[in-house]
C-alpha positions as CSV (number, residue, x, y, z in Angstrom):
1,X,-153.2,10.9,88.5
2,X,-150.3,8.9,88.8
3,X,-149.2,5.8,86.2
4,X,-151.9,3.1,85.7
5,X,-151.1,-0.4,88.1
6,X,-150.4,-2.6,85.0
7,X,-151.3,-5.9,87.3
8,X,-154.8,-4.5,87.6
9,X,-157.5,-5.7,86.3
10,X,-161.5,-4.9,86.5
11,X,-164.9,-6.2,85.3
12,X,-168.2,-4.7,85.7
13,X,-171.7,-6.4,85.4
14,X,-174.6,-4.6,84.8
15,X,-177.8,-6.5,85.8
16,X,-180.6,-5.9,85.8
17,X,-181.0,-6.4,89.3
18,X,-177.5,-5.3,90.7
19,X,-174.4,-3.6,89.1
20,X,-171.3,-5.1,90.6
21,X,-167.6,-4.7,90.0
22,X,-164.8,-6.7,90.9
23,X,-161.2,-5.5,91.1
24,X,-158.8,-7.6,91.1
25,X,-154.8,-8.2,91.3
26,X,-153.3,-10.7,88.6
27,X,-150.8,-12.8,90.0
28,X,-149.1,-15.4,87.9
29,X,-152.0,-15.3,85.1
30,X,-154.4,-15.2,88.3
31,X,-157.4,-12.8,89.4
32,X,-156.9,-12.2,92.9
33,X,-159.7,-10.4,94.5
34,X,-158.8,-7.1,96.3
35,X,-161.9,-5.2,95.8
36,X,-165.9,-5.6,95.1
37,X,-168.7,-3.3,95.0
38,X,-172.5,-4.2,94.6
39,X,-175.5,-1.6,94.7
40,X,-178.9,-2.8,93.9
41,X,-180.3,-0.6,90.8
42,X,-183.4,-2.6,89.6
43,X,-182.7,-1.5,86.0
44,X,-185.5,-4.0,84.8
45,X,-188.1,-1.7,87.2
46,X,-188.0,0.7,84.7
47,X,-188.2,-1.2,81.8
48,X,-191.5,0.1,79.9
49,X,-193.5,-1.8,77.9
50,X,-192.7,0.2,75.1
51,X,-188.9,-0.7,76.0
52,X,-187.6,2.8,77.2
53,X,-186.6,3.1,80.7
54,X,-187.9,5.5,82.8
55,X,-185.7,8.5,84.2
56,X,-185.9,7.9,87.7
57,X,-184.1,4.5,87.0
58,X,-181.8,6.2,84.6
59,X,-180.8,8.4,87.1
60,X,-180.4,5.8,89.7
61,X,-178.2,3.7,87.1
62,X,-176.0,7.0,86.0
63,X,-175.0,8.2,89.5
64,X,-174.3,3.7,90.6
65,X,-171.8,4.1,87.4
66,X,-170.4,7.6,88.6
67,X,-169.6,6.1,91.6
68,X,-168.1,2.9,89.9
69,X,-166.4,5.1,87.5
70,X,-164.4,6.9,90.1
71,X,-163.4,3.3,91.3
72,X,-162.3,2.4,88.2
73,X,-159.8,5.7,87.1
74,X,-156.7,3.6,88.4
75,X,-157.5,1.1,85.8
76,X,-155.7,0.6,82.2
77,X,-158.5,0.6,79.4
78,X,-157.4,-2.2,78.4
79,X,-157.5,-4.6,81.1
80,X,-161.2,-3.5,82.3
81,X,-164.5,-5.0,80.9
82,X,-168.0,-3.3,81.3
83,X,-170.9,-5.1,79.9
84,X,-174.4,-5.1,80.1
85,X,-177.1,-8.0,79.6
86,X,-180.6,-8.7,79.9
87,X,-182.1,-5.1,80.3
88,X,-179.6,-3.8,77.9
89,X,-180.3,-5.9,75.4
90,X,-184.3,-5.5,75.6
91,X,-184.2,-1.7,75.8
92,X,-185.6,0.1,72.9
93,X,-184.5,3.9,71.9
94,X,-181.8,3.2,74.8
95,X,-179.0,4.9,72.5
96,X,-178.8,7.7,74.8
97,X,-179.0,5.6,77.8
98,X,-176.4,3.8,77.0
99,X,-173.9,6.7,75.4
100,X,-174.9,8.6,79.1
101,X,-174.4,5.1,80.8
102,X,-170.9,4.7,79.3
103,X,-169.6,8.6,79.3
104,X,-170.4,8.2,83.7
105,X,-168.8,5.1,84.5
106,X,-165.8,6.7,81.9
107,X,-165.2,3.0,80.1
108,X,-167.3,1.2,76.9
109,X,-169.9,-0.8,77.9
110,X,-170.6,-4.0,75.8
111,X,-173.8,-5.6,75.2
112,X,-173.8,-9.6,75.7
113,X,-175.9,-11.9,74.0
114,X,-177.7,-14.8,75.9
115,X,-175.9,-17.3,75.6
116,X,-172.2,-15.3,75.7
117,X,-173.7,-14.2,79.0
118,X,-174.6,-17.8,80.1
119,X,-170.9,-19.2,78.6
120,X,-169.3,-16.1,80.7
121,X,-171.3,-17.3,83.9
122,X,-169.7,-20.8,83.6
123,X,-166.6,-19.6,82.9
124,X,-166.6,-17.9,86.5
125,X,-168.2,-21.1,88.2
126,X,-165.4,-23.6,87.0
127,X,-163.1,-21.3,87.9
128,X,-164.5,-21.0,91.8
129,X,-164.8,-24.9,92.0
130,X,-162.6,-27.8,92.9
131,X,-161.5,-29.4,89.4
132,X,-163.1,-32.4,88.4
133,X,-164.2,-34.2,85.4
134,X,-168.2,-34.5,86.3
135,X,-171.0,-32.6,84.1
136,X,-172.6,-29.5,85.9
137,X,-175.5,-27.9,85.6
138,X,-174.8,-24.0,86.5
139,X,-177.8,-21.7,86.9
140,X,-177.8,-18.2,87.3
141,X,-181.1,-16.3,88.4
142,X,-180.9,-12.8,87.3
143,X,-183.7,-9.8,87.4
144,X,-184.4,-10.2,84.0
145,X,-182.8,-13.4,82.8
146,X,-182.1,-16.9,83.9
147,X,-179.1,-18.5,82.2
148,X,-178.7,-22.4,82.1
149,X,-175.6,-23.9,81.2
150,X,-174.5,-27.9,81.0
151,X,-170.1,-28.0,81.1
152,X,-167.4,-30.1,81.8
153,X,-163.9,-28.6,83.4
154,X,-164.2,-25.1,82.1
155,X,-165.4,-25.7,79.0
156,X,-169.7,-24.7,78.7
157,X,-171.3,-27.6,76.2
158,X,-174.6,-26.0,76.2
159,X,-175.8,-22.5,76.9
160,X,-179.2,-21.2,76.5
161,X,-181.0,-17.7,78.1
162,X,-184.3,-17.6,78.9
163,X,-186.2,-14.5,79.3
164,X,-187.5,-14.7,83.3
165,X,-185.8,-13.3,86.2
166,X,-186.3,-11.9,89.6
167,X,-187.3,-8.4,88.8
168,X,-189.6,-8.8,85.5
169,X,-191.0,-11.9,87.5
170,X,-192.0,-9.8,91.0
171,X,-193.7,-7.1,88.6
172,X,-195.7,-9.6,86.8
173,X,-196.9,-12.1,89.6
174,X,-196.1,-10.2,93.2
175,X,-197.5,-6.6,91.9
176,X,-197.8,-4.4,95.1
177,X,-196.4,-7.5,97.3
178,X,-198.9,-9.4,98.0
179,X,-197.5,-12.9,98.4
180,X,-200.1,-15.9,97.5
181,X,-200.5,-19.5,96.7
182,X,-202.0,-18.5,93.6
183,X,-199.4,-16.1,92.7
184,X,-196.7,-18.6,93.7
185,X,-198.5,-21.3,91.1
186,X,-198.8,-19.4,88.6
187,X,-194.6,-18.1,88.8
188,X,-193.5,-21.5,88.9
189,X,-195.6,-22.9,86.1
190,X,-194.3,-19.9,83.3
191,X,-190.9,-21.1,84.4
192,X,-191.4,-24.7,83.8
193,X,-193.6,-23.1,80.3
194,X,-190.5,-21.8,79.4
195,X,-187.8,-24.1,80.3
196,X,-189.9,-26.7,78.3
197,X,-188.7,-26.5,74.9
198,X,-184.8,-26.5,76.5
199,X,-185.9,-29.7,78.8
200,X,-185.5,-32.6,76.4
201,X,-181.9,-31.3,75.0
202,X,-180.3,-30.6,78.8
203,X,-181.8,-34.2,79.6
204,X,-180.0,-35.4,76.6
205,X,-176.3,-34.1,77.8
206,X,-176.8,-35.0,81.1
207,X,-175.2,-33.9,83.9
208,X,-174.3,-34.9,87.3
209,X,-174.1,-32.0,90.2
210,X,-176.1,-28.7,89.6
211,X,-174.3,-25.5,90.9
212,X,-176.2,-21.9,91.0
213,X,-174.5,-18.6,91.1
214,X,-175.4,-14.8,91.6
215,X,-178.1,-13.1,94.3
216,X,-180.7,-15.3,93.9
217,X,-179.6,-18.6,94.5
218,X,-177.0,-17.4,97.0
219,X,-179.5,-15.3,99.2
220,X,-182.0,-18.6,99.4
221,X,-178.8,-20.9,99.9
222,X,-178.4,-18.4,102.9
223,X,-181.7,-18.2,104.0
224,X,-182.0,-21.8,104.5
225,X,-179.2,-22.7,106.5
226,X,-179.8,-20.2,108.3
227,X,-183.1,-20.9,108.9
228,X,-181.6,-24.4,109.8
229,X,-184.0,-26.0,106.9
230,X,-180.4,-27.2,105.3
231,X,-177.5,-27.6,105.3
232,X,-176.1,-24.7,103.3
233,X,-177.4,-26.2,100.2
234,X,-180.5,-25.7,98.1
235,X,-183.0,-28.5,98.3
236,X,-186.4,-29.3,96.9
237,X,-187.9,-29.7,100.9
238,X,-186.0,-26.3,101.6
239,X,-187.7,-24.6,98.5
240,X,-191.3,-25.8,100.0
241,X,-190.7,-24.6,103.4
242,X,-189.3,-20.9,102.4
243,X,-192.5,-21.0,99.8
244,X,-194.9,-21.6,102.9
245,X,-193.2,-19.0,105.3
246,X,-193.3,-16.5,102.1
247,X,-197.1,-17.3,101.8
248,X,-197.9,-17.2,105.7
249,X,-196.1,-13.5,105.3
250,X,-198.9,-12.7,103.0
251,X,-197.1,-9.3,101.7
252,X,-193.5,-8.3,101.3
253,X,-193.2,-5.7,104.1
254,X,-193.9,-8.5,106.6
255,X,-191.1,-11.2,105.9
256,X,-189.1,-12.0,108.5
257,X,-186.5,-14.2,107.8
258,X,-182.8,-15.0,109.0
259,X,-180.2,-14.3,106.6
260,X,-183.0,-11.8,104.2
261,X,-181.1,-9.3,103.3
262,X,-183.1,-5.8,103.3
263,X,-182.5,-5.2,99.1
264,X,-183.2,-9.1,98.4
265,X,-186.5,-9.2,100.0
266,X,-188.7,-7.2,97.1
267,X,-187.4,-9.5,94.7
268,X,-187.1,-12.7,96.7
269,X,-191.0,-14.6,95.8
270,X,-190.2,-14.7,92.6
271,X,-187.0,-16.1,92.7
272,X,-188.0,-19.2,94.6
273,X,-191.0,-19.7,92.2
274,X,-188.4,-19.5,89.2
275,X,-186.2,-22.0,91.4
276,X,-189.1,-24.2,91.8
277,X,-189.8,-24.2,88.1
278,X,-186.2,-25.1,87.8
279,X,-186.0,-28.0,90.2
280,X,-188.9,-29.7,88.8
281,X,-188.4,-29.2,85.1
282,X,-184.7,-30.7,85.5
283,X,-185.2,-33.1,88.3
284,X,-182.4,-31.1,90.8
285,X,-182.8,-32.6,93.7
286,X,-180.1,-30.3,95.7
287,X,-178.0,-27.2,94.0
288,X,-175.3,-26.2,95.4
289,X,-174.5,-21.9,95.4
290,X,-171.0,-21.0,94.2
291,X,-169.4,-17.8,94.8
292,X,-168.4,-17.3,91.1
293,X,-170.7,-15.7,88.7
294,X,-170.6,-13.7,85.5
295,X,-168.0,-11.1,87.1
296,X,-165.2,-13.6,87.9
297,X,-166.1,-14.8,84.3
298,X,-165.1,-11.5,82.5
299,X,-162.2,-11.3,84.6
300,X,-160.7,-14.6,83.2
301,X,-161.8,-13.9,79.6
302,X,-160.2,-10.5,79.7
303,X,-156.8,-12.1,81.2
304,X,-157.3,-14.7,78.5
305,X,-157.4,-12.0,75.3
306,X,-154.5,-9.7,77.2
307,X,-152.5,-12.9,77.0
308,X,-153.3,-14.0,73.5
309,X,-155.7,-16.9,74.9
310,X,-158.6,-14.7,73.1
311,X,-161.5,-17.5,72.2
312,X,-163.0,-14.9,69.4
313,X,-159.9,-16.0,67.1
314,X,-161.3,-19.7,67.3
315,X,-164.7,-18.9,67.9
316,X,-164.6,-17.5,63.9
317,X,-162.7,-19.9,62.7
318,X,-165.1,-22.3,63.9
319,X,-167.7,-20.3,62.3
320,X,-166.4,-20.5,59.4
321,X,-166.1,-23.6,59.0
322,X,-169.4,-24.7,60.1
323,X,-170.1,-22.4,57.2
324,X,-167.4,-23.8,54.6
325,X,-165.8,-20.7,53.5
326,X,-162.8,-21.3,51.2
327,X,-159.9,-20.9,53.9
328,X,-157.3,-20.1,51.6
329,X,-159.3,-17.4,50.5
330,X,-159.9,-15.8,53.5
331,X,-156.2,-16.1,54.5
332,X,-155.4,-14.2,51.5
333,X,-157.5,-11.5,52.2
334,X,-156.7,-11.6,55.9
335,X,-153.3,-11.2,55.4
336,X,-152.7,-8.2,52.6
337,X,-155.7,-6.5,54.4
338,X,-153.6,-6.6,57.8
339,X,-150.5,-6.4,56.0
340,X,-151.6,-2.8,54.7
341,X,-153.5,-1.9,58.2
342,X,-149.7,-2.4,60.2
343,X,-148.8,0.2,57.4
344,X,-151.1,3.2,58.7
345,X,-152.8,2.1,61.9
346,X,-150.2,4.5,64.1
347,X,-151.2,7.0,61.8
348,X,-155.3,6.5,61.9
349,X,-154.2,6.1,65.5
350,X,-156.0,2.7,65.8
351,X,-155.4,0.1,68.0
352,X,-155.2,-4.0,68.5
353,X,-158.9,-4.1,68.9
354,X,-159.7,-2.5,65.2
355,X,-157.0,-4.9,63.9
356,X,-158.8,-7.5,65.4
357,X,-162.6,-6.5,63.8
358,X,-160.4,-5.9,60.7
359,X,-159.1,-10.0,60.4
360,X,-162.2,-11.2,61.9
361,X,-164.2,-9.6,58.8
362,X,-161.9,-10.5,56.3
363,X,-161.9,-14.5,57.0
364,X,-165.0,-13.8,57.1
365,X,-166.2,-12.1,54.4
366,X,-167.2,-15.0,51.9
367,X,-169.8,-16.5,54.5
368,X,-172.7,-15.6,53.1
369,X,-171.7,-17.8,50.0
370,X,-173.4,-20.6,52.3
371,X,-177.0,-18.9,51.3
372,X,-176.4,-17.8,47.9
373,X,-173.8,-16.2,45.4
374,X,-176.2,-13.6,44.4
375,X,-175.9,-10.8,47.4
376,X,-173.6,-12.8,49.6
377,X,-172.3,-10.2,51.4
378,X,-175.6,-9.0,52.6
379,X,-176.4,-12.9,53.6
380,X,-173.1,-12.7,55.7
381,X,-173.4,-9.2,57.0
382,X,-177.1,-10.9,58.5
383,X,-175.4,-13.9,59.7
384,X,-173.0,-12.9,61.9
385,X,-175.9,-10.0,63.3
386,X,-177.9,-13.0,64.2
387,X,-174.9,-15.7,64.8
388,X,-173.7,-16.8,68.8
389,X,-170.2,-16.2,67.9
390,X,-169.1,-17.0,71.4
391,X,-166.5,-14.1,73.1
392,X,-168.0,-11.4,71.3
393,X,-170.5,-8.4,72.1
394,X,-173.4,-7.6,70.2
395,X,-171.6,-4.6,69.3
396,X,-168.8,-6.4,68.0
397,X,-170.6,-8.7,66.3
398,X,-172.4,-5.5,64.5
399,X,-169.3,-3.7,63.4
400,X,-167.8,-6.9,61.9
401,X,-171.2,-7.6,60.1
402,X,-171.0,-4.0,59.0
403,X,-168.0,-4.6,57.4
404,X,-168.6,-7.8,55.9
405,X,-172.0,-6.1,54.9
406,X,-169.7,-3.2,52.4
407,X,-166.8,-5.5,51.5
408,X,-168.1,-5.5,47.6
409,X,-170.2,-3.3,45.4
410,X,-171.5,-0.3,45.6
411,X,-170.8,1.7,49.0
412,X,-173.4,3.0,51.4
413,X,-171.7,4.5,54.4
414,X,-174.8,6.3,55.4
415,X,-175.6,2.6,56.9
416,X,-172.9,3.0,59.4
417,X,-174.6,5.8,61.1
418,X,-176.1,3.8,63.5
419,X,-172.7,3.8,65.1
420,X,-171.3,6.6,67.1
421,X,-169.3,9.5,64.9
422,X,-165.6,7.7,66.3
423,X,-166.6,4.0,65.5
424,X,-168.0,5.0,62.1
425,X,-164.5,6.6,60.9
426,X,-162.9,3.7,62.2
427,X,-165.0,1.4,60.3
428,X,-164.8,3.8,57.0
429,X,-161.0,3.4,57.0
430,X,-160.7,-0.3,57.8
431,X,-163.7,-1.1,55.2
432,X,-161.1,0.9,52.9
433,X,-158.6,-1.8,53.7
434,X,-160.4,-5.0,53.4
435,X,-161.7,-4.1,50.1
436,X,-158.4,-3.5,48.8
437,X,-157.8,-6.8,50.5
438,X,-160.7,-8.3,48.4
439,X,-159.9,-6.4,45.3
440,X,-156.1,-8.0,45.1
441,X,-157.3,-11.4,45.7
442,X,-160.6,-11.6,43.0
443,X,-159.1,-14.1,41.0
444,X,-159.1,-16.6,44.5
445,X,-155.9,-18.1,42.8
446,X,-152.7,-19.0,44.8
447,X,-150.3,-16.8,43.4
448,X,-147.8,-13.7,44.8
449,X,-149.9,-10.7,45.4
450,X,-147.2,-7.8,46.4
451,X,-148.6,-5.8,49.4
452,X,-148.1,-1.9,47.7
453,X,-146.4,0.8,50.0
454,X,-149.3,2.0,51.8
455,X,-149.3,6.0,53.1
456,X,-152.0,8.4,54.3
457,X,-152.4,11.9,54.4
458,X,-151.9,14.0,57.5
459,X,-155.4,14.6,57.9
460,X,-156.2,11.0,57.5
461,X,-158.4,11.2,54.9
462,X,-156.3,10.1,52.0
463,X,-154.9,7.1,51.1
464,X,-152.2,6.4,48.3
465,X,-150.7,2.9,47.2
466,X,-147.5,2.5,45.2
467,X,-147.3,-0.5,43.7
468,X,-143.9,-2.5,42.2
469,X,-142.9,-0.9,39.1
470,X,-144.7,-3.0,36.0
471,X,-147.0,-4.5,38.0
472,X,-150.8,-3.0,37.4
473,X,-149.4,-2.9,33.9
474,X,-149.3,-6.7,34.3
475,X,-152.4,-7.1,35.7
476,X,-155.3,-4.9,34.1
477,X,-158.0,-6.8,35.9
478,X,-156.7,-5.7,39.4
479,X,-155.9,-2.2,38.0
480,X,-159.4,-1.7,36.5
481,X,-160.8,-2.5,40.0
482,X,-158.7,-0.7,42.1
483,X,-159.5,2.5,39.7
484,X,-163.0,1.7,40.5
485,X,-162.6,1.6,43.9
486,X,-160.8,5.0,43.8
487,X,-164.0,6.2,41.9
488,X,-166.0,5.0,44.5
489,X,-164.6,6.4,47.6
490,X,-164.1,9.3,45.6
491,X,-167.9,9.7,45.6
492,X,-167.6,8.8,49.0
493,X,-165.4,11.8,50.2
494,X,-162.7,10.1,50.7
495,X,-159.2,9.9,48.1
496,X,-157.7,6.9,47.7
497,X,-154.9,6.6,45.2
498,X,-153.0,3.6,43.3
499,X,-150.1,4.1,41.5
């Protein structure tokens, strides 16, 4: 294989209908679009009750992401994004799913939360639309999930994820396709259930034009101009008319429509009930489909981070705040932790990103303090589990609450075998890091803290500081810790050493 293209770039979303990927050219900061692939997987179809997913779907998924995979070998690491939503995120025992999903499609694949999903979608809307300074309304219909998202320019104001999609939707009201009034009724009135406790707080930020993106909203969009029931748009009269053709059809096998695509129409009932729960619970009178989705949306995020425009940076310091950590504090940890991780990343072989998790968790390390004193870094470690940081994973999320979670006291690496064998090591040595970070700065006083000389074994699995000459001897609080801490990892089975 020859060198990488360094102006590519790639993101892949894994629904729970469809997997799609989007390749595309950056040119002056911008995606431009050279290459797409869509297959229609169904992952929620095998979603069990007991939240595995069965094999034949498993194996329908893994040979998609081969496929993709193959696509994506021209692509730097660093400038592709795979991530999964709604389906990934309710799958239980997935682990080897996912570790099989991830090892065929040859990149990571991150697990978004809800509403990181729904700010992601908006993100690729704005980008698709004229500009303008009215409120939107952007809805995305997805086989598992329906996102719904009030923003201004390109900036979301309100995000929320609901659990109702296309897929779950057809298996619970359209069993064996039979298409029915009843059916129909009783689709649209679990929508409008659940959009209920959301209604009141999208009526207060208001908005002005509603957009909809992804299959569902685009294929009915299609369907009705080309039925000539609209214009191109999506309209509450338009909604009633598919709804009665669907209903004269009496079972999926027999719709004939213009502009039904043959993989849309098992899925396509319960769309335009979810739709119809929409339009009344929010008063949309006419919606609008836009091209841009979640897809587009990872592609600016990801040209945002490679071009140090990465929101996670704010999107803790916000956190933070909201929080009141002392910031001086966390600056002081932040810096002598990172200060002593330049020292010995080339030699842990670790990259930006674990330099990244590495700051993140030490201005973050004091936020539990918000709940109580007394076990505050388990408080904080369960904060930001449960927290919509916005930019991040779940799995990010989870490896900077697991090392928030060991910043103080007594050790337990045996909790970070939930992680895979690589990310564990990684997060051993950079928990090694920010508790020195946390040791050297106990006394939360402004004051000179000298970085020591920092210098690991060659296997990696010992660490020695040299301090300035008289300086533990001038400090025998610090000294006493940092010979505790060697005590500790030492127990551990791994040296650390201060001199």
């Amino acid at each position: 294989m020859g060198p990488l293209d360094q102006d590519i770039v790639a993101a892949v979303d894994l629904g729970s209908n469809s997997f799609h990927m989007v390749i595309a050219r950056e040119v002056e900061g911008q995606p431009v679009v050279i290459d797409r692939l869509r297959e229609r997987v169904a992952l929620a179809e095998g979603l069990r009750p007991n939240g595995t997913l069965a094999p034949k779907v498993q194996t329908r998924a893994l040979r998609c992401l081969e496929r993709f995979g193959q696509r994506l070998s021209e692509v730097a690491d660093s400038r592709c994004r795979a991530v999964g939503t709604a389906t990934f995120r309710k799958a239980r025992g997935a682990e080897d799913f996912h570790s099989l999903a991830e090892h065929a499609l040859g990149r990571e694949i991150e697990i978004l939360g809800g509403r990181e999903e729904a700010r992601l979608i908006y993100l690729g809307v704005s980008h698709t639309l004229p500009g303008g300074s009215e409120k939107r309304l952007v809805i995305d219909i997805g086989g598992a999930s329906t996102e719904c998202i009030v923003g201004q320019r390109f900036e979301s104001l309100l995000e929320e994820s609901l659990a109702m999609g296309c897929v779950t939707f057809t298996r619970r009201f359209f069993p064996e396709g039979r298409l029915t009034s009843k059916a129909f009724k009783r689709a649209r009135l679990e929508a409008e259930l659940q959009l209920e406790p959301i209604e009141a707080a999208y009526e207060r930020a208001g908005w002005e034009v509603a957009v909809g993106s992804s299959g569902t909203i685009t294929a009915v969009a299609t369907i009705l101009e080309q039925q000539g029931w609209t214009n191109g748009s999506v309209t509450r009269a338009g909604l009633e008319c598919l709804r009665a053709s669907l209903i004269e059809s009496e079972s999926v096998d027999r719709i004939e429509l213009q502009g039904l695509k043959a993989d849309r129409r098992p899925v396509l009932a319960a769309g335009v009930a979810i739709l119809e729960g929409l339009f009344r619970t929010f008063g949309i009178e006419t919606l609008d489909a836009s091209p841009g989705a979640l897809r587009e949306g990872l592609l600016y995020d990801l040209l945002g981070r490679i071009h140090q425009e990465d929101v996670r940076g704010s999107s803790v310091v916000a956190f933070g705040a909201r929080l009141g950590i002392d910031e001086m504090q966390a600056a002081r940890v932040m810096g002598t932790a990172t200060a002593l991780y330049d020292q010995v990343a080339e030699e842990w072989g670790m990259g930006s990103h674990h330099r990244d998790q590495l700051s993140w968790a030490a201005w973050l390390h004091e936020v539990g303090l918000s709940v109580s004193f007394s076990g505050f870094h388990r408080h904080g470690a369960y904060l930001l589990e449960h927290a919509d940081l916005t930019g991040f994973s779940r799995d990010e999320q989870a490896r900077v609450a697991a090392l928030v979670r060991q910043h103080r006291r007594k050790l337990r690496l045996e909790l970070l075998e939930d992680f895979s064998p690589t990310v564990a090591v990684d997060l051993e040595r950079l928990l090694v890091l920010l508790r020195l970070g946390v040791a050297l700065h106990r006394s939360h006083r402004q004051q000179d803290v000298p970085v020591p000389d920092a210098r690991v074994s060659r296997s990696g699995e010992r660490l020695t500081l040299t301090f300035e000459e008289g300086w533990l001897e001038a400090h025998p609080l610090t000294r006493v810790d940092l010979e505790s801490e060697c005590e500790l990892w030492a127990q551990a089975g791994f040296e650390l050493r201060v001199r």
